[in-house]
N, C-alpha and C positions, 0 to 999 in steps of 0.2 A: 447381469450387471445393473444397479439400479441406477434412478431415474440423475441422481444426482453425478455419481461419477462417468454417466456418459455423456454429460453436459460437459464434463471438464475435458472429456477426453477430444470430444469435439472442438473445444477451446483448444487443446493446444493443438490439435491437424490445422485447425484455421491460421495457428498466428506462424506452422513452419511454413505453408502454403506463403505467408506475410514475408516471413524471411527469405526466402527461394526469389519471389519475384522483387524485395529489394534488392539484392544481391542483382539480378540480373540487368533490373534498369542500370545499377549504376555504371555495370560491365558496359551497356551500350550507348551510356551518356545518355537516357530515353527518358527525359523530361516528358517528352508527348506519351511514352508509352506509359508511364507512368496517370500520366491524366487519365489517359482511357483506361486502364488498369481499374482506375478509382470508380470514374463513373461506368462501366459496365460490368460489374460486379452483383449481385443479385441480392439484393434489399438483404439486409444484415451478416451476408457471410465472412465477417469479418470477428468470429471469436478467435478461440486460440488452442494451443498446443500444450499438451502436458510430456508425457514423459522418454519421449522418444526422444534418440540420440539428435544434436544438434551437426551441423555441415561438418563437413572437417576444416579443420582449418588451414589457411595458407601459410607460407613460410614469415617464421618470426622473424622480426626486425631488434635490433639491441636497445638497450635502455638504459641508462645511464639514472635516473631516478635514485633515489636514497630516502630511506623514512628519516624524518625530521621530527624530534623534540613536540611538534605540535600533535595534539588529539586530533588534528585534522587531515595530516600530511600520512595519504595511506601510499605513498610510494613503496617502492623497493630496489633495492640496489642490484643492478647489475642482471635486471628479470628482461624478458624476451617480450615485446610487443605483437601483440596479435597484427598476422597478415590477413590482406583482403582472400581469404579462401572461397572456397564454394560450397554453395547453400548446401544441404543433406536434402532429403527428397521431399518432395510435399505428399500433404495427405490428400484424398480423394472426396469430393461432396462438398456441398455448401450448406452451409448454415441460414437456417428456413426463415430465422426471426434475429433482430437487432441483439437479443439480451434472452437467455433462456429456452434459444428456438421451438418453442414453443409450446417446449415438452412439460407438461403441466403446470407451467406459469402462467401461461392468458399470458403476455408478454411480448408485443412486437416490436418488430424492428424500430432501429432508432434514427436519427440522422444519423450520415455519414461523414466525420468534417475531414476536409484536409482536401487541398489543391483544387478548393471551390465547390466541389462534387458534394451531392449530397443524396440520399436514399432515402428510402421508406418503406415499409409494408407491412405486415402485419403478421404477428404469431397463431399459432391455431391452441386454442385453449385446452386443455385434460381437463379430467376430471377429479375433484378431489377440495378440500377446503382451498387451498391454495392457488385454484386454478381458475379464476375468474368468474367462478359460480356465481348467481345469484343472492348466496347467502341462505337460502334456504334450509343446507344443511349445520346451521347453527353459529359460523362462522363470521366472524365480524369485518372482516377487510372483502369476504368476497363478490361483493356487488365493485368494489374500488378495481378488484384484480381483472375484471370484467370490461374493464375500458382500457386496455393497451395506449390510446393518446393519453390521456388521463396519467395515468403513471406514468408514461416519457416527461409530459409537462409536469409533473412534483419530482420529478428524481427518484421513485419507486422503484425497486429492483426484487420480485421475486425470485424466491429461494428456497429450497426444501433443504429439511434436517435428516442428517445419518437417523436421529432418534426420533419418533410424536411429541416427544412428552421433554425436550431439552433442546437447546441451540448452545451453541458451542462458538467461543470467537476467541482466535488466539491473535497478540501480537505482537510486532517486534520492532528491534529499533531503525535503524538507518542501513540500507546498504549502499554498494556502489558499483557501479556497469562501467566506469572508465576503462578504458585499455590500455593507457598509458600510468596504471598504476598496480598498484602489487595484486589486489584479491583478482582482478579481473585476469590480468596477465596469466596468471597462476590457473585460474582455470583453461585458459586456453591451451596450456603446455601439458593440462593436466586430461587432454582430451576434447575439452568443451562440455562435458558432463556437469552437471549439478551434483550427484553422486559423488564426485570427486573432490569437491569442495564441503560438502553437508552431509551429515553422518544420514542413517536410515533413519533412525529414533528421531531425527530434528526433521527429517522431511514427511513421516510418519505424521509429527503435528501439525505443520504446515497446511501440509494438504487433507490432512483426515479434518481439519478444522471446518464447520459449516461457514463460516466467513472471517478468512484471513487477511489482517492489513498489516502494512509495512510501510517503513518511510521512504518515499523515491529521492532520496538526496542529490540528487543532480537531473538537468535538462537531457531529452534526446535530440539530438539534432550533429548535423557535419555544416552549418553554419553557423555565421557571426563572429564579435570577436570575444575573446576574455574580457572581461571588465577590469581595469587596466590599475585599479586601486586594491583590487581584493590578493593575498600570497595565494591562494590554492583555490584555483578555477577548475570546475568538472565538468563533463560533456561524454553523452556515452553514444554510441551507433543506434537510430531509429530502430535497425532489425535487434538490438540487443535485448527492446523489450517482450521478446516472448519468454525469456526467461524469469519474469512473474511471474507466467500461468505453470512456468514446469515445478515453479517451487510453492505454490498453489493459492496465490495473492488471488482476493475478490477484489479491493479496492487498494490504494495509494494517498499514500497522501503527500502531497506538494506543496503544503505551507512548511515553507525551510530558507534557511540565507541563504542558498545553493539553486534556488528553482530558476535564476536571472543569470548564471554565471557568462553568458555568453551573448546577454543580450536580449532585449525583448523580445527579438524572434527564437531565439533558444527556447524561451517560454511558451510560444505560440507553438512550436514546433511540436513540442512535449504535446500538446494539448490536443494536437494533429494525429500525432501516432498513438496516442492513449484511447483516444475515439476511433480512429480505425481499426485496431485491433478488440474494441467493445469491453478497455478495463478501465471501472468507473476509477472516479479520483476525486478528492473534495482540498480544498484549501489554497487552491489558484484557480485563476478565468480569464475570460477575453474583458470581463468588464468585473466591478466589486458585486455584481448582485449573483454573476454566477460563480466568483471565485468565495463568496459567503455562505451561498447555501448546503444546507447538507445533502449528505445521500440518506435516503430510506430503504431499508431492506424489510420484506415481510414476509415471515419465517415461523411456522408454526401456529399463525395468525396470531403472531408477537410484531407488532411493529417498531423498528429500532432506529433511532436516528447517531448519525456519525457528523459530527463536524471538525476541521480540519482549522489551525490557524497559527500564527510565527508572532514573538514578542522579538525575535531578532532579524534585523541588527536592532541595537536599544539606540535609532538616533532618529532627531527628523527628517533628514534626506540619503537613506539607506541605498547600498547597490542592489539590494534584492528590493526593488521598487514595489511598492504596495498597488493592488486595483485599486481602480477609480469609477467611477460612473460610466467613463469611457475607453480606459484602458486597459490593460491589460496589465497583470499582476500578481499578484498571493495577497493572502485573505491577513490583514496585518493584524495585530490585537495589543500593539503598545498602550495604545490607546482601548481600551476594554469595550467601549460602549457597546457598538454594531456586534462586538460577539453575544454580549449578556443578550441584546433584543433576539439574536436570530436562537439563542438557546430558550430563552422564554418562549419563544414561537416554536420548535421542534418541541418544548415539552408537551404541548396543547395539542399535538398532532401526530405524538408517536407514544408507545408504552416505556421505554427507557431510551435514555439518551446519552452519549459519549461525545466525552469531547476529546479529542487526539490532540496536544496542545503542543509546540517549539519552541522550550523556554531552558532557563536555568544557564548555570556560567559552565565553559568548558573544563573536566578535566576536575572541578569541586566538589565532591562529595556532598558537601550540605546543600539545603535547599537555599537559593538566592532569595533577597526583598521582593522580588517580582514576580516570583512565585508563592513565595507567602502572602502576599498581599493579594494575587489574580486566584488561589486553589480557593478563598473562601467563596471570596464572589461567582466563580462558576459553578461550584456546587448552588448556591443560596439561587443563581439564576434558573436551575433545574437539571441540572449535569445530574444523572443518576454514579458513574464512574468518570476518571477523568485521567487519561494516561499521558504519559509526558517525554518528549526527548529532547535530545539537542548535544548534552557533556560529553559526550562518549563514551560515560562509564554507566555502572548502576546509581542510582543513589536512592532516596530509602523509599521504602512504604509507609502512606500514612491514613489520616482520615480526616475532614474535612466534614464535620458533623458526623451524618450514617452514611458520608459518600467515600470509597477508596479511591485513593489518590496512588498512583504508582508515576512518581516523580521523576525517573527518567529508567527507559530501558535499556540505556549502551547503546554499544553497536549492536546487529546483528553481525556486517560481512560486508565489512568497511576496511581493514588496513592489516597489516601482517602481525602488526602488535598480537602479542598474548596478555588478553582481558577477559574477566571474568564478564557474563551478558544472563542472556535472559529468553525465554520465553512468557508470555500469559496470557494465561488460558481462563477464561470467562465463560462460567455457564451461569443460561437463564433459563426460567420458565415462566408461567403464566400471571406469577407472584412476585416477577422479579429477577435483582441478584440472586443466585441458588448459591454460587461458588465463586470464588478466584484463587487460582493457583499458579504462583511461580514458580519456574522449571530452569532451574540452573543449568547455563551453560557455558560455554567456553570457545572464546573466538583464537585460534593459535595457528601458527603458519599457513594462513589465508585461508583455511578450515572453523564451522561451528559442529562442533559435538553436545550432548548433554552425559554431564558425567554422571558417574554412579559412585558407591562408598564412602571414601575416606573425603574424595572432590569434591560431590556434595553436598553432603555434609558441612566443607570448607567454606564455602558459597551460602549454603543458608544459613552458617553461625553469623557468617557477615553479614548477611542484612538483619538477622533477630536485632544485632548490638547497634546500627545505623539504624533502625524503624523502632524509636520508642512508643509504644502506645499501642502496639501491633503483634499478636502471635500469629508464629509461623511457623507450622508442626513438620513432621519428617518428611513427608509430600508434600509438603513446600504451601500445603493449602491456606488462604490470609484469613483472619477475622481481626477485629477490632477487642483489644482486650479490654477486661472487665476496669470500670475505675476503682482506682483505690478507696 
């Protein structure tokens, strides 16, 4: 088993180990067990779980919900709410190091947040480019990879590739972990499986992907209240998040109208259980300076910067409350400035840059004023790529100078609707963009598939005739077409 998917696999034993003993505090009302839980833990053993079966679940409760007219409103009529059941079994071992345990990342532990508690220590380095060497062996990040503080303090996240010679990064739109609403419900009833909800072929990319991100469109948390102005408030159960690492999420991102639905501690909470369980996320924080900054991943000794950020709500005293200097937030970008600076600053300090952006009008096909006017200037500020969500549908591909611009990716595994969606897949190498490729798919009775034939077929005629400027061959692979 190589070096990489025993890191995942380790991830996910960690996060059902996370789910077991949430499930049990809550059973014992153990606020205190819980503390101690936190801080007597052993410096980083807090990854996660991939693909083992999830607890069973307790007995459903009724639901009354209905899908509404809205691209937002993923209810369902008449679907069964997940009961409080019991955990499935934990895995065994703890994790040596915060991020990578320390299997030839040089990469140690991180802090710990959440419930005050906090950890430390340190990863034990391999060998190899990747692996904190001195650099010696021709390698350019590894005297950096070499100081485990050093990368805590940038946001560094070592990484190895399936390939030497390619990194691989797929991603997708929005899902949603609510239980009081159809996709989740639906998995419950349907086992608790991710299998049961996601074809093989889509979990094949997922997780075969060197680093995969997703949008986490709602808070974790069982407190606070709904914000009392917004129709469709989301909140999903703390232990719900290991189901990133089963569907094989590296990072998150949290700039969304949706990150606040419950209150600023909805948002703290989020940002409690995301660091406990060791899954990075960019695009909210406790303050603007860490809800701005990117994650760096180095990969191949490619270094790749991701930043995370929301143009909505489009007003000036929004429910999903922007960071501040001192508060707590999502990384807001109505106002553009602070994104262009931190993009001009990630270019100077990584080999390509992505910007994961929350814009565009719901449910619209075409690209909105706000998106035309922000895709130039992220590019011109050093976006190498620049992907986009928010509508819940697809809407086109385009180019922004020599940058791809994939202007909204749908849902991924948001609402019972049947929509047409998306995968993309991103390969680089030393030189760069190598590839991008969209992979049609299909979001239909709380299931995503990637079709094949006639389907599509159906799906990439559709975006050829919405993506003028753009070819988009039978592998769905992009380039920028030639000028007339």
């Amino acid at each position: 088993m190589g070096t990489r998917k025993r890191r995942k696999k380790k991830k996910r034993n960690n996060a059902k180990i996370f789910l077991l003993t949430f499930l049990l505090t809550v059973a014992a009302g153990g606020v205190l067990l819980l503390g101690v839980w936190a801080a007597g833990k052993p410096a980083g053993s807090v990854l996660t779980a991939w693909r083992e079966k999830p607890g069973e679940n307790g007995a459903a409760a009724a639901s009354s919900g209905q899908d509404g007219a809205s691209a937002e409103d993923p209810r369902t009529s008449g679907a069964a709410a997940l009961g409080d059941g019991t955990g499935g079994e934990g895995g065994n071992g703890t994790a040596a190091s915060g991020y990578g345990a320390g299997e030839a990342s040089g990469y140690g532990a991180g802090e710990v947040s959440g419930n005050g508690a906090a950890a430390s220590g340190s990863g034990t380095a391999g060998n190899g480019t990747a692996d904190g060497g001195d650099g010696g062996d021709g390698s350019r990040y590894g005297a950096l990879l070499a100081d485990p503080e050093l990368c805590r303090e940038q946001n560094i996240h070592p990484m190895e590739a399936a390939d030497p010679e390619e990194v691989s990064l797929v991603f997708a739109g929005d899902i949603l972990f609510d239980d009081r609403y159809a996709v989740m419900t639906t998995l419950q009833q349907r086992g608790g499986r991710l299998e049961s909800c996601f074809s093989g072929e889509v979990l094949d990319v997922t997780r075969g992907a060197d680093i995969f991100m997703v949008n986490n469109e709602f808070p974790y948390t069982d407190r606070g209240e709904p914000m009392p102005d917004k129709k469709f408030t989301f909140r999903a159960k703390p232990a719900y998040a290991f189901y990133l690492f089963d569907m094989g999420a590296d990072v998150v991102s949290l700039a969304n109208n949706h990150a606040h639905d419950y209150g600023q501690i909805s948002l703290t909470d989020t940002l409690d259980t995301l660091a406990n369980l060791g899954m990075p996320w960019v695009g909210a924080g406790r303050n603007l300076e860490e809800a701005s900054r990117p994650i760096y991943f180095i990969i191949n000794d490619i270094r790749i910067a991701i930043l995370s950020a929301t143009q909505i709500e489009r007003m000036d005293n929004p429910s999903t409350k922007g960071a501040t200097e001192t508060e707590p937030g999502v990384f807001r970008c109505l106002n553009i400035t602070r994104l262009l600076q931190e993009i001009e600053e990630a270019k100077q300090n990584s080999d390509f840059v992505i910007v994961y952006v929350h814009w565009g009008t719901e449910n619209m096909v075409e690209v909105d004023w706000a998106q035309a006017e922000q895709g130039p200037q992220i590019a011109q500020a050093g976006a190498d790529l620049i992907i986009g969500d928010h509508p819940h549908i697809l809407q086109p591909i385009g180019y922004c100078g020599d940058v791809p611009v994939v202007y909204s990716l749908g849902n991924f595994w948001f609402n019972s609707k049947t929509l047409d969606t998306c995968l993309i897949r991103v390969k680089l190498d030393q030189n760069g963009l190598k590839s991008l490729q969209f992979l049609p798919g299909i979001q239909k009775d709380c299931a995503v598939s990637l079709p094949d034939g006639e389907e599509k077929e159906r799906i990439l005629s559709y975006m050829r005739s919405i993506s003028p400027g753009v070819s988009i061959d039978a592998a769905g692979f992009v380039t920028k077409a030639p000028e007339a």
